[in-house]
Structures are given as C-alpha cells and as structure tokens.
C-alpha positions as a printed Julia matrix, in Angstrom:
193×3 Matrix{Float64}:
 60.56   59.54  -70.35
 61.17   62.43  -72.88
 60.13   65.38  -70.63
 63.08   63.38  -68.34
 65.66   63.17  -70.76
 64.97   67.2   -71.65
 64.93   67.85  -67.78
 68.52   65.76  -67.55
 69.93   67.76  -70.55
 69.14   70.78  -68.74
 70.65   69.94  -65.92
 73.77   68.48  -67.78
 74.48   72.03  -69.19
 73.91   73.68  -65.44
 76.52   71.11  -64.14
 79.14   71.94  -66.46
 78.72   75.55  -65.84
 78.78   74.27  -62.24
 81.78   72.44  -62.86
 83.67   75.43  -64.41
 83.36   77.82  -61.59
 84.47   75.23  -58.91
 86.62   73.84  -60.63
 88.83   77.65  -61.26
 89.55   76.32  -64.78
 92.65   78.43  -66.22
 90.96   81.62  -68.53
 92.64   83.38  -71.67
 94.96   85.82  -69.45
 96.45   82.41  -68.11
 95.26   82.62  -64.38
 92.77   80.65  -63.05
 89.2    82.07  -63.83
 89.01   83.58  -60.76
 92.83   85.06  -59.8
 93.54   87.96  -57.96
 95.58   89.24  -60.69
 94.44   89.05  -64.32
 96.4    91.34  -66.76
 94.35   93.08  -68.86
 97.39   94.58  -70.54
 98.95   97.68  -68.04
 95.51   97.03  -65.72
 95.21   94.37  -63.65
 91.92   92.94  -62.73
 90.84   90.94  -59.21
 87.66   88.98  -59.54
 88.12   86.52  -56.59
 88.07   87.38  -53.14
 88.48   85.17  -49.84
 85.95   86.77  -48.01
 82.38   85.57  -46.89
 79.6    87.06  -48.58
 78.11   90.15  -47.07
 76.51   93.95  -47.86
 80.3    94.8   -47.7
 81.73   91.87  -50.32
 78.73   92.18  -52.49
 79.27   95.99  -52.94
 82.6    95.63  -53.14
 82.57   93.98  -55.83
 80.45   96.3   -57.85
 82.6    98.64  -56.73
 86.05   96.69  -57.99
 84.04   95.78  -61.65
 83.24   99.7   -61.77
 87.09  100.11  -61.81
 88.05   97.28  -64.35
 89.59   98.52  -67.62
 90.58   96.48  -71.1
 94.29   96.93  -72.11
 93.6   100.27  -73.85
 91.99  101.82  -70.79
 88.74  102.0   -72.0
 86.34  100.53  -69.1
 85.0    97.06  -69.31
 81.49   98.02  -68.12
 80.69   94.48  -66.75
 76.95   94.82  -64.99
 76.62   91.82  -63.12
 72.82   90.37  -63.35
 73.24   87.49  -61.01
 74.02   86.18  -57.7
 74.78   82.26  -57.52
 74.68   81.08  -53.87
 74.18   77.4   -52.41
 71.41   76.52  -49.78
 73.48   78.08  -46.65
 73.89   81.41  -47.84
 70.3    81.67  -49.21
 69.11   83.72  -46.27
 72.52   86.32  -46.43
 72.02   86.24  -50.36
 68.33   87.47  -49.59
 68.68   90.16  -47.25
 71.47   91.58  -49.41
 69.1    91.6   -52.85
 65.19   90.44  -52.46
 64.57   92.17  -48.76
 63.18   95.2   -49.95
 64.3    97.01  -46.52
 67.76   96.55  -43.99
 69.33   97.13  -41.22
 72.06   99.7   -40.85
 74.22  100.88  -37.76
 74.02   99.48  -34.49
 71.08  100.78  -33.84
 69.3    98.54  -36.24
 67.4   101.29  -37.77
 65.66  100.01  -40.86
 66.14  101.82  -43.85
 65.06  101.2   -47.75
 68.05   98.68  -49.04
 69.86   99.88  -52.23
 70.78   96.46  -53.61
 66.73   95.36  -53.28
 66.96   93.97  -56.93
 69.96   95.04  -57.97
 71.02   91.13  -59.3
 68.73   88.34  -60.07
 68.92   85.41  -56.74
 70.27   81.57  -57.86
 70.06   79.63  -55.27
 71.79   76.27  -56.55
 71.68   73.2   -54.13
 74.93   71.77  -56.18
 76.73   74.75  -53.46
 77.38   72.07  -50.71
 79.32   70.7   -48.44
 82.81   71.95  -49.56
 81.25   74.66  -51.31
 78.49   75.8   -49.35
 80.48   79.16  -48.53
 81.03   79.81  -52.22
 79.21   82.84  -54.17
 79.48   84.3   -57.71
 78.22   87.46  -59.1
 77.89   86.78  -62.87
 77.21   89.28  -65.9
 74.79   87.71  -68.16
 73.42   90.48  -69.72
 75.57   90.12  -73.13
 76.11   87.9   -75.71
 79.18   86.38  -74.09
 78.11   84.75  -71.34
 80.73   83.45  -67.79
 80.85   80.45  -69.14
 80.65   79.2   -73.02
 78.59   75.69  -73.15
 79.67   74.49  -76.74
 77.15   71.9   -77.85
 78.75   69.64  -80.32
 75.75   67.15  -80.61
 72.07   68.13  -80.07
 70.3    65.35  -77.78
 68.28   63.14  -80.38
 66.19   60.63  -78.99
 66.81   56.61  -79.35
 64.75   54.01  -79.3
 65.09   49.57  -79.91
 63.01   49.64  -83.1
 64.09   45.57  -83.43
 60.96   43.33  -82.4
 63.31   40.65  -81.94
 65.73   42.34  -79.56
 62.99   43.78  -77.36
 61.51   40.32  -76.94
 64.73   38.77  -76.52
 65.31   41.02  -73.95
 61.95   42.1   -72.32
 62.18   45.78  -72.14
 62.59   48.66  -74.85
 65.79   50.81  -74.71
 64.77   54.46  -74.75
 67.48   56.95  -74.53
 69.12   59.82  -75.64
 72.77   61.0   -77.08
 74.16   64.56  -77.03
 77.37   65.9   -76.16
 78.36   68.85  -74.66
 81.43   71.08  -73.17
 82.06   74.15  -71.12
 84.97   76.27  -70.76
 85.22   79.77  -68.97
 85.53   83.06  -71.35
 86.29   86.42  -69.84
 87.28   87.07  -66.05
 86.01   90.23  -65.94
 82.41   88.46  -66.53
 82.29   86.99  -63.2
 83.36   87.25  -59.33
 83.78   84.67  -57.36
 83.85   84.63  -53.16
C-alpha cells in the first residue's frame, strides 16, 4: 500500500505538469504559456506553433529558440532536453530522435539522422484523445524547470491507530495527505505544437 501511495504521488506531480501545458495557463509576460507573441521587452518570442510534428517543426523550433533574446538582447540560450509526445505520435517522435538513420529526398536515400539523440523521448499516454496531436519540446537542463511544482505539504502516511474504530468498522484506514501545485515559469523554456 505504501509503494502505491509513493507511485500515486508521483503521478500526482506528472498530472499537474500535465495539466499546465494543456491547459495554456497564462505565464509572467501575460500570454498564455504557449502564445505566438511573448514580449521579452523590444523581442518578441513564439513558442507555439499549429503545425503537426515533423523533421521540419522539430527543427524549427531549435531553430526559432536559437533566435530568442531577453529584453536586453542578450540570447536566452534555451537547449531543449526533451520531447513530450502521446501514444500516436510515438512512432513520428522516434524517427525524428531515437532512429539512428533517415530518410531524405524522394529518393529515400538513407542517410545518418542529425537529431538521433538530440532530446530525450516522453512518451506520455495522458496525450489522448483531444490531445493526441499535441507535442512539447521542454528545456530541463537548468534549475528552473517548464513548469514549477510547489509542494506545500510532503505526503505523510496515515493510519486508524484506534482498536475500537477499526473493529467498529472492520477495516483499517491507511492513507496518505500531501498537497501540491503547479504553475508555468518561463515561455522561452518550452514549445508547444
């Protein structure tokens, strides 16, 4: 019952990271998290697009990031270290970053692939139905993270410890309580699709 309550906490926090993404929850610049047009002070910033992942949307999006810049011009340097995806884009997600070789031109020809490891692979089943289409590229390789999980009461195990209550009732209560909360941090962390 423990190891399940730890499992189900872990879970908890990958829902409400979940939850943030889908959900487009407004960031600091005032636009949703993922907006076509963050201000970064004179710079504006485009971390969403509409299009379906591909070779082309994934490296265009390395390619916007690379051009991202903080209010005083300096570049924002964002190395994205992830790709979430949902069950139906598992197999475009794979050829684009764990199939060591692709196919280019018309032709076919095969040819070494340049993203082969370029981003760690998520494939989270919570991408379905509505979202089965969606994809994020995420930059978890500083201390910020996408998405801030704020957790305002560790899980602490709890237990009936009353004789007479559990034999009144038959069974002992065993649960936990914890709380926690998520909120998005900086756009230029993350791009969604």
């Amino acid at each position: 019952i423990v190891r399940m309550m730890a499992r189900s906490w872990l879970e908890l926090r990958r829902d409400l990271s979940l939850a943030v993404l889908l959900e487009n929850r407004r960031s600091f610049t005032g636009e949703a998290f993922f907006s076509a047009s963050h201000a970064y002070g004179s710079h504006a910033l485009a971390n969403l697009t509409s299009e379906a992942l591909s070779v082309t949307t994934f490296e265009a999006a390395f390619a916007a990031a690379a051009g991202w810049r903080f209010s005083d011009g300096r570049p924002v340097k964002t190395r994205f270290t992830h790709l979430i995806v949902g069950e139906k884009l598992r197999r475009t997600a794979w050829n684009i970053v764990q199939n060591s070789r692709a196919e280019v031109g018309e032709a076919g020809a095969v040819v070494d692939n340049p993203n082969y490891q370029r981003v760690k692979l998520l494939v989270w089943p919570e991408l379905t139905g509505d979202f089965d289409d969606y994809w994020f590229l995420v930059d978890g390789s500083k201390p910020v993270k996408p998405v801030a999980l704020q957790v305002r009461k560790d899980p602490v195990p709890v237990m009936d410890q009353d004789a007479a209550t559990v034999a009144r009732q038959g069974f002992v209560d065993f649960l936990a309580s914890g709380r926690l909360a998520a909120a998005p941090t900086f756009p230029h962390l993350a791009y969604g699709g």
